[in-house]
N, C-alpha and C positions, 0 to 999 in steps of 0.2 A: 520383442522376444516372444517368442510364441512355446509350447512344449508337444513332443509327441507322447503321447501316453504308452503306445504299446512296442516303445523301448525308453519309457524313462528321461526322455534328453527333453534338455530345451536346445531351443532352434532360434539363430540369428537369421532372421530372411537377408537377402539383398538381391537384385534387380537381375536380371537373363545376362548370365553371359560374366557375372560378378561374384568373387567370395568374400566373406567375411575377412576382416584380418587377424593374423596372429592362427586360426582355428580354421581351415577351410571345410574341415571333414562335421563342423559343428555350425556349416551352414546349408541354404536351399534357398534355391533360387524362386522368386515368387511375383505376380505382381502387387502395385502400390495393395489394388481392391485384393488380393488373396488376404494380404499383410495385414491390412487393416483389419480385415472383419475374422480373422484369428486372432485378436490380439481383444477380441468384442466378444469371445467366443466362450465366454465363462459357461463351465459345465451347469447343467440344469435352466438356464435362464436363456444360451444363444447356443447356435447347430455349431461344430466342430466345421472346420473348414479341409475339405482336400486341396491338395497339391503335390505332384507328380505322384499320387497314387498314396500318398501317405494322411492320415488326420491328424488336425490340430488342434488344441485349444489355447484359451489366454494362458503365459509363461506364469500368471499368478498361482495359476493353481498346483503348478513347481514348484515354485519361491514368489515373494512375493515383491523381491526386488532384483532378484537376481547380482546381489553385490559381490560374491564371489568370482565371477565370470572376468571382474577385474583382473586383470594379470599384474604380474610385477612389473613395475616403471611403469605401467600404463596412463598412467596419470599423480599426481606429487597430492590433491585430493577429491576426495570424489564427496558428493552434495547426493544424497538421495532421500529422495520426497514418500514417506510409505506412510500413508494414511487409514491402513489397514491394520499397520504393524507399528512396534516401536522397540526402540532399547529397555522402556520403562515400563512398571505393570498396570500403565495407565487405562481405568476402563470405564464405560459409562454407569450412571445411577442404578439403584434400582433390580430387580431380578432380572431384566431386560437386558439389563448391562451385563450382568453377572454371566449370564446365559453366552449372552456372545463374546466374555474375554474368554472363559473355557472350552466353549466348541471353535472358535474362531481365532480370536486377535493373541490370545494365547501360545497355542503352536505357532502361529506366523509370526509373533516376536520371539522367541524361541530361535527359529530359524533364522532370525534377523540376526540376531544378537550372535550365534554361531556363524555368519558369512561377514558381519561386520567386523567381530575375531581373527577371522582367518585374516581378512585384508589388512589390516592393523598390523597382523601381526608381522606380515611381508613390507612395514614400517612406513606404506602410506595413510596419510589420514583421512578420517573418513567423518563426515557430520551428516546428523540423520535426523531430518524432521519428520516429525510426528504430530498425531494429533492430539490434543489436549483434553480432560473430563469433559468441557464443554462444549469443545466440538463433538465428540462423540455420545454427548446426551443431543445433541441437536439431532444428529445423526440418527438415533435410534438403533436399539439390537439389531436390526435389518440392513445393511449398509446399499440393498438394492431398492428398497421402500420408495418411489416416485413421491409419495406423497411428503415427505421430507426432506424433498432437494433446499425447497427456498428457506427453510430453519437451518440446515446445516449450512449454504452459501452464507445466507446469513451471520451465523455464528464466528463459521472461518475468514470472513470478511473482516472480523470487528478486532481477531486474534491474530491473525496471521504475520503483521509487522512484528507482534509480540514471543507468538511463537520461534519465527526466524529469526530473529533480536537473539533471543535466549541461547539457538541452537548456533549461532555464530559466534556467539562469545567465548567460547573457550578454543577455534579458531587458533593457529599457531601461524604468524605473518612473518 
């Protein structure tokens, strides 16, 4: 999912000569390499990509899961992974932490929690892993910090059965 900024949309790529399903007019044709490196294309940090004459960035900066975009019947339940966001007001330690659930992970659960509603509501279910205090103290206020990739792999490595455990439990089979 990629977004264009100067109308607002996010944008499903798919291959020359291919549309999206369901939404043809909410797709753009692009290759693998346009795809990929708009979807890398986070404002301030990677260039915005062109294609066919339009700019892109990563769809994050839209939404951060884009769980809405689900249609009804589209699937009985949908699994999404948002490690930026959550349902909960979970945030790291410290003024560091504080910093970044109000400038950042804040609004983006916010948003979450409002597209996770909406899909809910259209009566599919929907489970949402998130990250936990401790992964996001691994993590740092900074979620692009290099220097704290191997603490938060770490961290998420030692949680992550535990995490998905939790978030599958309430699961309806």
């Amino acid at each position: 999912m990629a977004y264009r900024p100067a109308d607002d949309r996010r944008i499903a790529f798919t291959g020359p000569g291919e549309s999206a399903p369901g939404e043809p007019s909410s797709s753009s044709a692009a290759t693998l390499s346009q795809a990929l490196r708009a979807s890398w294309a986070i404002p301030a940090w990677m260039p915005p990509v062109t294609v066919d004459g339009h700019r892109y960035v990563d769809g994050g900066a839209a939404s951060t899961a884009s769980v809405d975009l689900i249609g009804a019947g589209d699937a009985e339940i949908v699994y999404v992974i948002a490690p930026m966001a959550g349902l909960d007001d979970v945030r790291g330690p410290g003024a560091g932490g504080l910093a970044e659930a109000v400038l950042l992970r804040r609004p983006m659960s916010a948003q979450l929690r409002r597209e996770v509603a909406q899909v809910r509501a259209r009566g599919t279910e929907v489970v949402v892993i998130s990250p936990t205090t401790a992964e996001l103290s691994a993590l740092g206020p900074n979620f692009m910090h290099r220097g704290r990739r191997a603490a938060a792999c770490e961290s998420a490595m030692s949680s992550a059965r535990m995490t998905v455990a939790t978030a599958l439990a309430g699961v309806r089979r």
